[in-house]
C-alpha positions in Angstrom: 1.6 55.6 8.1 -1.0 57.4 5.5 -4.3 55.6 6.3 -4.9 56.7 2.5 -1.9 54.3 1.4 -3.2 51.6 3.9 -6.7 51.4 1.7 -5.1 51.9 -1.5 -2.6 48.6 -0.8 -5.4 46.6 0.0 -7.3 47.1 -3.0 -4.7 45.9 -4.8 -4.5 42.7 -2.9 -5.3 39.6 -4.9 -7.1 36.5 -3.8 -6.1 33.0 -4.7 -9.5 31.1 -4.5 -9.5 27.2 -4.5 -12.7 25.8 -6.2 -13.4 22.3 -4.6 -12.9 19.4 -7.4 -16.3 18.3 -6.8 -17.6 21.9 -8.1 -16.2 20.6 -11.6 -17.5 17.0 -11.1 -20.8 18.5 -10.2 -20.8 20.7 -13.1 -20.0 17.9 -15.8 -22.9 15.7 -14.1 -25.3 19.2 -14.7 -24.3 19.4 -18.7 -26.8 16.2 -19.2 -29.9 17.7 -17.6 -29.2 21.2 -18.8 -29.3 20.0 -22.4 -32.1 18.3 -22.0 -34.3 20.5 -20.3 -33.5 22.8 -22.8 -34.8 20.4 -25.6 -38.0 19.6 -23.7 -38.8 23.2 -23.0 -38.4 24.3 -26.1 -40.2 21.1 -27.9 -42.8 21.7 -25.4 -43.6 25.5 -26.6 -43.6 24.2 -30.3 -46.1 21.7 -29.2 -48.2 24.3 -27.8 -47.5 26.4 -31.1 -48.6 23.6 -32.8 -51.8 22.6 -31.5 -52.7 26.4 -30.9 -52.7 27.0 -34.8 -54.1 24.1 -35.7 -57.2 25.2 -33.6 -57.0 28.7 -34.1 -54.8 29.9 -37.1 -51.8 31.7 -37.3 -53.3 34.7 -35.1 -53.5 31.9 -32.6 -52.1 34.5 -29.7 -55.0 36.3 -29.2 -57.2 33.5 -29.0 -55.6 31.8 -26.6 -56.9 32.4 -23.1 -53.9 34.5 -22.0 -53.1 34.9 -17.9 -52.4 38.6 -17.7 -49.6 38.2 -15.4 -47.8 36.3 -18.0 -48.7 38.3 -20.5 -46.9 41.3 -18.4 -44.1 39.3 -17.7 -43.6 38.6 -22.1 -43.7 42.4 -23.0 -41.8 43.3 -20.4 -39.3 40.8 -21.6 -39.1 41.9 -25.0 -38.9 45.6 -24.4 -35.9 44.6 -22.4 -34.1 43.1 -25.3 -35.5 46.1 -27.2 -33.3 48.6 -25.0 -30.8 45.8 -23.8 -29.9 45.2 -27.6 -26.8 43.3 -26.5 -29.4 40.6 -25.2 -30.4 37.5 -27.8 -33.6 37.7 -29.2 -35.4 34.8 -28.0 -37.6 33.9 -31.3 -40.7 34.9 -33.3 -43.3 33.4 -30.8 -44.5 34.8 -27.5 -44.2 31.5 -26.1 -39.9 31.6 -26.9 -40.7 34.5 -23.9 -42.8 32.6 -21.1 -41.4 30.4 -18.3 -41.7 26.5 -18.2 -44.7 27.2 -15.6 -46.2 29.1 -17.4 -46.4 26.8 -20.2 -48.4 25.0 -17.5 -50.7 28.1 -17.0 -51.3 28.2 -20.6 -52.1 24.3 -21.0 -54.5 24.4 -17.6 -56.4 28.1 -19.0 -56.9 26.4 -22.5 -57.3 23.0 -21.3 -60.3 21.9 -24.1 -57.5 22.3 -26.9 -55.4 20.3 -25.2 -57.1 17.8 -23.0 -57.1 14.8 -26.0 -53.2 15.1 -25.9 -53.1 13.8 -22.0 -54.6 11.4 -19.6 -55.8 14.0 -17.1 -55.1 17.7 -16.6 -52.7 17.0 -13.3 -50.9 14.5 -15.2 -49.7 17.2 -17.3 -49.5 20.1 -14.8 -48.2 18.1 -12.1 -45.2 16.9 -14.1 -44.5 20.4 -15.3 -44.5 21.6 -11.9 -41.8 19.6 -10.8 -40.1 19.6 -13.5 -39.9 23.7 -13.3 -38.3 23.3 -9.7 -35.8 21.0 -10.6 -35.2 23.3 -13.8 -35.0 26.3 -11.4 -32.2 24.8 -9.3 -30.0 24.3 -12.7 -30.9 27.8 -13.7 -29.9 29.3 -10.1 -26.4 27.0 -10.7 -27.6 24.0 -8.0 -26.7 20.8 -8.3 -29.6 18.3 -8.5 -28.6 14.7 -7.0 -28.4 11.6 -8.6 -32.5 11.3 -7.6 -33.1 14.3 -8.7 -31.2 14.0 -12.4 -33.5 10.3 -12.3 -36.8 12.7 -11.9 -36.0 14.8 -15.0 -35.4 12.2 -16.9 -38.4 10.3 -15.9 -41.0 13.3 -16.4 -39.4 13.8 -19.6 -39.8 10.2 -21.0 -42.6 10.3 -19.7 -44.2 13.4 -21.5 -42.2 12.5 -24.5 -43.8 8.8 -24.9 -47.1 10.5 -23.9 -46.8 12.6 -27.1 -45.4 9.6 -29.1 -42.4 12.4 -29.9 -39.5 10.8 -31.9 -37.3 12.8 -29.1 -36.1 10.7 -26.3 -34.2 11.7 -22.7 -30.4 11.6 -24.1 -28.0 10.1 -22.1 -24.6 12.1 -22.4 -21.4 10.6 -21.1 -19.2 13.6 -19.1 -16.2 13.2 -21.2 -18.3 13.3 -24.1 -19.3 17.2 -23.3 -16.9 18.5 -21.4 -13.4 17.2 -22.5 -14.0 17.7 -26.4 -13.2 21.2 -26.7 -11.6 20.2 -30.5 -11.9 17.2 -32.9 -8.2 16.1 -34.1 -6.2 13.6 -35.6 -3.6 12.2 -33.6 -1.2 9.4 -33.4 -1.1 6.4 -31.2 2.2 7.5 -28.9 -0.2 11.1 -28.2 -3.0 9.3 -27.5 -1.2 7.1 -25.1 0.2 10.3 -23.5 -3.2 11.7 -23.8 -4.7 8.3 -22.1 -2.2 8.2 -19.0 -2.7 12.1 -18.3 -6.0 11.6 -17.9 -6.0 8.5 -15.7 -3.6 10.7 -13.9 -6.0 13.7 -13.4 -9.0 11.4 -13.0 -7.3 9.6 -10.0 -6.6 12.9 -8.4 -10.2 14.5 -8.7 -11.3 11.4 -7.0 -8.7 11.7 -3.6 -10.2 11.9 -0.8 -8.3 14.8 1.4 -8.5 12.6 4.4 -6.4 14.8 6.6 -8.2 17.4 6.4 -11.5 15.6 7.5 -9.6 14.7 10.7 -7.9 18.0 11.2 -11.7 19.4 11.2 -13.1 16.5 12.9 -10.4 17.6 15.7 -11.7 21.3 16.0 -15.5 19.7 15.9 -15.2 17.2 19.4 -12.8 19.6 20.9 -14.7 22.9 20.5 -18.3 24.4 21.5 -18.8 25.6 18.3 -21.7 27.7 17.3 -23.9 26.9 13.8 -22.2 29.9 12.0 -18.6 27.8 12.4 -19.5 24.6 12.6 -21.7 24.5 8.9 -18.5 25.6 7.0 -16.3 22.6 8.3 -19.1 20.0 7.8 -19.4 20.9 4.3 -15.9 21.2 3.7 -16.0 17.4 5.1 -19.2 16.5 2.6 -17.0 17.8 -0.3 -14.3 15.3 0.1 -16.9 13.1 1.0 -18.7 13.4 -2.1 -15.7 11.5 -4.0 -16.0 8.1 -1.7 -18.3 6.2 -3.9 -15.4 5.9 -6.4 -13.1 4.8 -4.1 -12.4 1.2 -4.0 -9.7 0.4 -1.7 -9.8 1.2 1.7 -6.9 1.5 4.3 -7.4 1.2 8.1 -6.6 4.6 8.9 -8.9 6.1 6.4 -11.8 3.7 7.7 -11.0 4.8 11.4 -11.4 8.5 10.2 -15.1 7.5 8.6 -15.6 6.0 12.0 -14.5 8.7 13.7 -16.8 11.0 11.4 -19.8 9.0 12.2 -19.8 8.7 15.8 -18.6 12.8 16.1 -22.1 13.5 13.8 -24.1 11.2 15.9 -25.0 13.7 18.7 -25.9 16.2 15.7 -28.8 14.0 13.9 -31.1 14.4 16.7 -30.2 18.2 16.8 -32.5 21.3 16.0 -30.2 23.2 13.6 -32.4 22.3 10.3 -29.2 22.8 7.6 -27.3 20.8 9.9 -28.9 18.2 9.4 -29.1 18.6 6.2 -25.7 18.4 5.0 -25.1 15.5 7.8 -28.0 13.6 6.0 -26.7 14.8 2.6 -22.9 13.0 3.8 -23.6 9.8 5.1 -26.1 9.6 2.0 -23.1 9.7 -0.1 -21.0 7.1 2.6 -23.6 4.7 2.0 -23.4 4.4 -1.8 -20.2 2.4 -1.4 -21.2 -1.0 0.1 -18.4 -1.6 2.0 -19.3 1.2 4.2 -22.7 0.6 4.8 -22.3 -1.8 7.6 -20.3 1.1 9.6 -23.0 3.6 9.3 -25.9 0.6 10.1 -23.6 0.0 13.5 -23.1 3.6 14.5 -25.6 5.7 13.1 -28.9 3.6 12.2 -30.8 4.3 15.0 -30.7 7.6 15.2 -31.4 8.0 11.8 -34.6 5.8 12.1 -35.2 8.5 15.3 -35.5 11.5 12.5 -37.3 9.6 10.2 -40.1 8.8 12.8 -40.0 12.1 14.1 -41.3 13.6 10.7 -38.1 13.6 8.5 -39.0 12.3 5.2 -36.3 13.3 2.6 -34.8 11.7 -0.4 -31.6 11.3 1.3 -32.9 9.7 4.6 -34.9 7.1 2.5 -31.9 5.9 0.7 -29.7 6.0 3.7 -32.4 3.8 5.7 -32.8 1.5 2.9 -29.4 0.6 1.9 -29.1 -0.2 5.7 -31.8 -2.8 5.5 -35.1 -0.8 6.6 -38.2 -0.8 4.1 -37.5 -4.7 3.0 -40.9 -4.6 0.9 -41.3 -1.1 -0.9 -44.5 -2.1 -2.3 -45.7 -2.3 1.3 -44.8 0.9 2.0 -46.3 2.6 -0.3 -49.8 0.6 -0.1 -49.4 2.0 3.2 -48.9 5.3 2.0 -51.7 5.4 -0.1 -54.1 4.1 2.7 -53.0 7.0 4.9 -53.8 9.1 1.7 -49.8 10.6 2.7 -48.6 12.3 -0.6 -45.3 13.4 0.8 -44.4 10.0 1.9 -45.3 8.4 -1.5 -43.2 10.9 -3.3 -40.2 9.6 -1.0 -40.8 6.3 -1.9 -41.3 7.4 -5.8 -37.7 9.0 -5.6 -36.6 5.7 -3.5 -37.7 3.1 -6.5 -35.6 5.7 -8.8 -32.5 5.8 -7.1 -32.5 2.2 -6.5 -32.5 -1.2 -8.5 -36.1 -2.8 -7.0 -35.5 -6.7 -6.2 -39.0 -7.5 -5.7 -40.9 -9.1 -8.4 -42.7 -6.0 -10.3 -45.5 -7.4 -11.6 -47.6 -8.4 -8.2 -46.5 -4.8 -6.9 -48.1 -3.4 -10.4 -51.7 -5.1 -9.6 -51.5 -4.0 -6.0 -51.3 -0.4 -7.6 -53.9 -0.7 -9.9 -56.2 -1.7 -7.8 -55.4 1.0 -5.2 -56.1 3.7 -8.2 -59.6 1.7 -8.7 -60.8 2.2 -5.1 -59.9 5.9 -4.6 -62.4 8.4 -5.7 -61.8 10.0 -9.2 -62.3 13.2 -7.8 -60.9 14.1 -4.8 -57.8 11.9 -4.8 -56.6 12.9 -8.2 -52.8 14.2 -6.7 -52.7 10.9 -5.3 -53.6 8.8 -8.7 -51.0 11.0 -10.1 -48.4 9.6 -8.3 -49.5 6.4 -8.1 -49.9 6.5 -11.9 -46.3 8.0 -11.9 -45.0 5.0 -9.9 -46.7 2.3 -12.4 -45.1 4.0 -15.8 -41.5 3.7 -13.9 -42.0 0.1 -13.1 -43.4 -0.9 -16.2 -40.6 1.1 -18.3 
């Protein structure tokens, strides 16, 4: 046969690509922080706009003290929407063409226009930074977790409330975005219709493919598999895995395939391949947010887990894992411990912990045991670490 005909065949080949249901969960869960960072960012360069011309006029541009790097980064910008004229133009103002850190930059170079507007410089700068990586991993089409979405909206109350802005963090149901693709009137035997289809689609996004977790579990215990092979099935396993905190009912053979799940993973949490452990961590996270399978992972899996904590691994995921199996009883004491060791990345775990999770200890004593940490550290050289602290004592109080 004509090789020639051979390559010509095959590029007419087509391929029938299944996106995982939780892609389109995911992605009605991202519409919420999407529209709201866009609101902040842009209320945040009008703000700047703002205070800029009220200081300086409405040739307030030049005045400002301008990092040239960013200044690079705008012109090159608009020269290419100049040739690109396909491209939007993104508005009037040079600031419509700078990044959300460099909103930062611009704040922290011109700092005596804008230091009566905030607490402290890091409050400000601090928030803006995380804020731009969480923004970054919407941008790049990530998927920020349910602590993560918390953090947005807490750095955006935050700065809005700050700013006494009318604006608040908008809370938008997925149906809401997502399903209302027109506005109609209908009667009551279509909206029925239109009720029971969707209870019909709902209940299917949420079915857990429990066959195929065992058939992979299968190839996992019975083959030496290397990284490269093994990654693909365990996330194929979180996937269907990501849909078990809506599930309510649980049958025995299901349950035994959890089980069997946990104890297969067990000889993997201890392991050196970093990612993982990642998505191991990342799976059992998800396990643990319904509580009738939190006792199962405490039995099987607690101990190693309290192994990679103590070895160094302090992630969101680990915390939440660790606490909803009965470890950190008194967050408060944690985090006064934190702040004696003067460990930043520790209190930012507990931080994310106290968002992800409803707090049954009495707020107020924890609140004074705060405050008075912030008065005995130096003003100076512990400022990251009043920060957060500070940061811990807005959330409570909200």
């Amino acid at each position: 046969m004509n090789p020639k005909l051979i390559k010509k065949k095959n590029l007419k080949q087509k391929f029938q690509i299944e996106i995982p249901t939780e892609i389109f969960l995911k992605g009605k869960e991202m519409v919420e922080a999407y529209y709201n960072l866009f609101i902040f960012e842009n209320f945040f360069r009008l703000f700047i706009e703002n205070v800029a011309k009220v200081k300086f006029g409405l040739n307030y541009w030049k005045k400002l003290n301008m990092n040239k790097k960013i200044q690079d980064k705008i012109n090159d910008r608009k020269e290419e929407e100049r040739i690109k004229r396909w491209l939007s133009i993104r508005g009037d103002s040079d600031l419509f063409y700078a990044d959300l850190i460099d909103l930062k930059t611009i704040i922290s170079s011109n700092w005596e226009i804008f230091k009566e507007y905030f607490p402290k410089e890091v409050w400000i700068t601090s928030k803006l930074e995380d804020l731009y990586d969480l923004r970054n991993k919407i941008a790049h089409n990530s998927y920020l977790d349910e602590t993560e979405q918390k953090t947005v909206e807490s750095i955006i109350g935050n700065i809005y409330a700050q700013l006494k802005a009318t604006l608040r963090y908008e809370k938008l149901g997925a149906n809401n975005i997502i399903e209302r693709d027109y506005i109609r009137m209908i009667d009551e035997e279509e909206e029925e219709d239109l009720y029971i289809n969707e209870k019909e689609r709902s209940q299917k996004r949420k079915k857990i493919d429990f066959e195929l977790i065992f058939n992979y579990l299968d190839m996992i215990r019975n083959s030496q598999l290397s990284p490269m092979n093994l990654i693909p099935m365990l996330n194929k396993i979180h996937n269907e895995f990501a849909k078990i905190s809506y599930k309510e009912d649980m049958f025995e053979d299901e349950l035994d395939i959890i089980t069997d799940y946990a104890k297969t993973i067990n000889k993997y949490i201890l392991g050196k391949d970093n990612e993982i452990i990642r998505i191991i961590v990342g799976t059992i996270r998800m396990i643990v947010l319904n509580p009738k399978l939190v006792s199962l992972i405490r039995k099987i899996n607690y101990s190693n887990f309290e192994k990679l904590y103590e070895r160094g691994y302090k992630k969101n995921d680990i915390a939440l894992i660790l606490y909803k199996c009965g470890k950190f009883e008194s967050i408060s004491t944690e985090i006064c411990e934190a702040i004696d060791k003067k460990d930043i990345n520790s209190l930012k775990m507990f931080r994310n912990l106290l968002y992800s999770t409803k707090i049954e200890e009495d707020k107020l004593p924890i609140i004074r045991k705060l405050r008075l940490k912030i008065e005995q550290l130096s003003s100076t050289s512990d400022l990251d670490l009043i920060e957060i602290i500070s940061s811990i004592i807005n959330y409570l109080e909200s």
